[in-house]
C-alpha positions in Angstrom: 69.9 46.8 105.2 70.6 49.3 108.4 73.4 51.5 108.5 74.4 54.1 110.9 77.4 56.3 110.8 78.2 59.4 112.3 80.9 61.7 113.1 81.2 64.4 115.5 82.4 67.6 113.8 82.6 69.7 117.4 85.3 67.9 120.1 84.5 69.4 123.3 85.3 68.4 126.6 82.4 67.5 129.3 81.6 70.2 131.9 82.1 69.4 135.3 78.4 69.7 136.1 77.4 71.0 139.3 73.7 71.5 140.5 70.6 71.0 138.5 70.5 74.7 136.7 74.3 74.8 136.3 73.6 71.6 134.9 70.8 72.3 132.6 72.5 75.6 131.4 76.0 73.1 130.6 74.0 70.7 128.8 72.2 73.6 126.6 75.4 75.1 125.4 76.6 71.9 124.5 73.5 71.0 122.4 73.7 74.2 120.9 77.6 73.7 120.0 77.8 70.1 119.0 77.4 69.5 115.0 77.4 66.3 113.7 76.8 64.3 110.6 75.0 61.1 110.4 73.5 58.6 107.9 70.7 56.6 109.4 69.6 54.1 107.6 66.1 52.0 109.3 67.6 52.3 112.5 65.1 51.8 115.2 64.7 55.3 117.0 66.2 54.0 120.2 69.3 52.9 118.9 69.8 56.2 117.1 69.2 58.0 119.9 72.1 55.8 122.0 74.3 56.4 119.0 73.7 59.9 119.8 73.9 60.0 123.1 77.4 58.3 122.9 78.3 60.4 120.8 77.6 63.9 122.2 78.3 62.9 126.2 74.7 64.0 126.8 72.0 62.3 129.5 69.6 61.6 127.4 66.6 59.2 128.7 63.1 58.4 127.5 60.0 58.5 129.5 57.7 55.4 129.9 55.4 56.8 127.6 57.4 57.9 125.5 59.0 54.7 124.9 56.0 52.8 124.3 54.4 55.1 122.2 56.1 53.7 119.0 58.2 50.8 120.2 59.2 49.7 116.2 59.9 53.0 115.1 62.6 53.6 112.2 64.6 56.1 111.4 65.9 57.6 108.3 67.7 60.4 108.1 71.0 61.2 106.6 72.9 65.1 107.2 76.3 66.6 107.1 77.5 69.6 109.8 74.4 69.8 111.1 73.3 70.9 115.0 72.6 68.8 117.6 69.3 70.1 118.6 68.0 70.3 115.1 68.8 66.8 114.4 66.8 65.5 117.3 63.9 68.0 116.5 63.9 65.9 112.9 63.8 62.6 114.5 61.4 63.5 116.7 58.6 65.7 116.0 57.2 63.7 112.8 56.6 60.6 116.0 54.8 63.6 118.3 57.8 63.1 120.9 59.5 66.2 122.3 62.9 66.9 124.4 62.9 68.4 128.0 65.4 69.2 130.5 64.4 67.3 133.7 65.9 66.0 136.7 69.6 66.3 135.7 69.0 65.3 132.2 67.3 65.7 128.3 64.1 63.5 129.3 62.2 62.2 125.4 58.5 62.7 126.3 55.9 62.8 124.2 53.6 65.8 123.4 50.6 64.7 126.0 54.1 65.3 128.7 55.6 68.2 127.3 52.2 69.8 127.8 51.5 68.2 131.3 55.1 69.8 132.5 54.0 73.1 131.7 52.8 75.4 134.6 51.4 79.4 134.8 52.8 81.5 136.0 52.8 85.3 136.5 54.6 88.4 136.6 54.5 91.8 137.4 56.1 93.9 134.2 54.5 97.4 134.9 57.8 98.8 135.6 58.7 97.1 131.9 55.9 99.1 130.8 56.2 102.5 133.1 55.9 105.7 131.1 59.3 107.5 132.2 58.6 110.9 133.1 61.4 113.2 131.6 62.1 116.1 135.0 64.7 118.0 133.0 65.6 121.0 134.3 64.6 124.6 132.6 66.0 125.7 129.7 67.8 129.2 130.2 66.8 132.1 128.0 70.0 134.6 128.1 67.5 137.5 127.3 67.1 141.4 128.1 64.1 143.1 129.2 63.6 146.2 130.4 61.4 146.2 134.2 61.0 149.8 135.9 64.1 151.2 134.1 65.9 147.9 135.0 67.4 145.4 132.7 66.7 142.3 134.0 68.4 138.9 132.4 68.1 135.5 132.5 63.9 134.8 131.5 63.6 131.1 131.5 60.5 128.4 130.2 60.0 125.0 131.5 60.4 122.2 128.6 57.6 119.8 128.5 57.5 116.8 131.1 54.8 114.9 129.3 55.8 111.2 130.5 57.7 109.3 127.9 56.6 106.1 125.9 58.1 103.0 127.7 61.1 101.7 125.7 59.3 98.9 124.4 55.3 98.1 124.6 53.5 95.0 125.6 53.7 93.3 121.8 57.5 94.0 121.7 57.6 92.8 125.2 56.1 89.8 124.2 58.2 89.1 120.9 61.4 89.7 122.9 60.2 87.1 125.3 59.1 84.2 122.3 62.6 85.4 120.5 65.0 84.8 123.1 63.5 82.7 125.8 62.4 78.6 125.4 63.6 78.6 121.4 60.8 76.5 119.1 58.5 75.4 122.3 56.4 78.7 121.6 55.5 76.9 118.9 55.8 73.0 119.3 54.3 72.9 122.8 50.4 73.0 122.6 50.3 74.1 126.4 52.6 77.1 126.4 50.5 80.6 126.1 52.0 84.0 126.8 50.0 87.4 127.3 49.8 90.1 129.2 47.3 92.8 130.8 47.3 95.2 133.2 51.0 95.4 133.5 51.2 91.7 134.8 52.3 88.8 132.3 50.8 85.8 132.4 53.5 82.8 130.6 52.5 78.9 130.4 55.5 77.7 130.2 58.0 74.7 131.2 59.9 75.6 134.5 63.2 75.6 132.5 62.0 78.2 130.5 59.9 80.2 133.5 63.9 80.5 134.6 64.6 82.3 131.2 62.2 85.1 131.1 63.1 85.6 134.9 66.5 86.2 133.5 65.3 88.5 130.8 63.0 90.6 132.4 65.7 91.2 134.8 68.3 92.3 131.9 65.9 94.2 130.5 65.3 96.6 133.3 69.1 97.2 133.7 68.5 99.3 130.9 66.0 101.6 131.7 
């Protein structure tokens, strides 16, 4: 027997969704605030996935190849309050399929695509990683001496400029980058990479994600 119920937990009403980022950025806050609960029974996976589209308001589309890679494939799965993203990231990854944002909406590729879609790409960080040089001004020594019979005040030292460590090095760079930019795909995409030398990073990445560390490494120099 095949069952599917569901029930959204989260009623939210559809963005007006203007170009592709403005898009993309709508569609992510709403997979990240949608909960649901579902009980999925043998349902084939395409069915499950129109429940869910339905269900959320999402665009939500599979690839060629995506949708012949497992044309009979079943899904079981049964959860209460749970988030959007994770419940596709359930039903997916055991098939080796993966979710992209693409073309105005979540595309269901496979792993072979998710890698393809990735490009390098690199950027210039050394003023991330810039020693800050600290010009204080001399500290003030209210002191008396005695000069030819004449008391003279006010002998003063230099502190030490020795440049400053950068506020964060290349691994914390790095881990602030994997924490808050492109969630799991660190991790679930074989193609993505990130490193850096010589002041320039060096990220294999998805271009919806390249946008994200642009955004970062921007934030993070406001606060140098």
């Amino acid at each position: 027997m095949k069952t599917m119920t569901g029930a959204i937990l989260a009623g939210m009403a559809l963005a007006a969704w203007g170009g592709d980022e403005e898009g993309r950025a709508a569609a992510l806050r709403r997979l990240d605030a949608v909960r649901v609960s579902v009980d999925f029974r043998e349902a084939p996976l395409a069915q499950a996935i129109d429940y869910l589209r339905e269900a959320s308001g999402l665009n939500i589309v599979f690839t060629p190849a995506a949708a012949e890679k497992d044309p009979g494939a079943k899904v079981t799965l049964k959860v209460r309050d749970l988030g959007l993203r994770t419940v596709f990231r359930l039903m997916l990854r055991p098939r080796d399929l993966g979710m992209t944002w693409r073309d105005g909406a979540f595309q269901i590729v496979t792993r072979e695509e998710l890698g393809s879609a990735t490009v390098l790409r690199m950027y210039d960080v050394r003023s991330h990683l810039l020693k800050i040089q600290d010009f204080r001004g001399p500290v003030v020594e209210l002191t008396t001496t005695v000069r030819n019979d004449v008391k003279v005040l006010g002998i003063y030292t230099l502190e030490d400029t020795t440049p400053k460590e950068p506020p964060i090095g290349e691994e914390a760079l790095l881990d602030l980058i994997k924490t808050h930019t492109g969630r799991r795909s660190w991790d679930e995409n074989p193609a993505a990479s990130l490193s850096v030398a010589n002041g320039i990073l060096m990220a294999s990445q998805t271009p919806s994600v390249h946008v994200e560390i642009e955004r970062l490494l921007a934030g993070i120099l406001q606060y140098r």
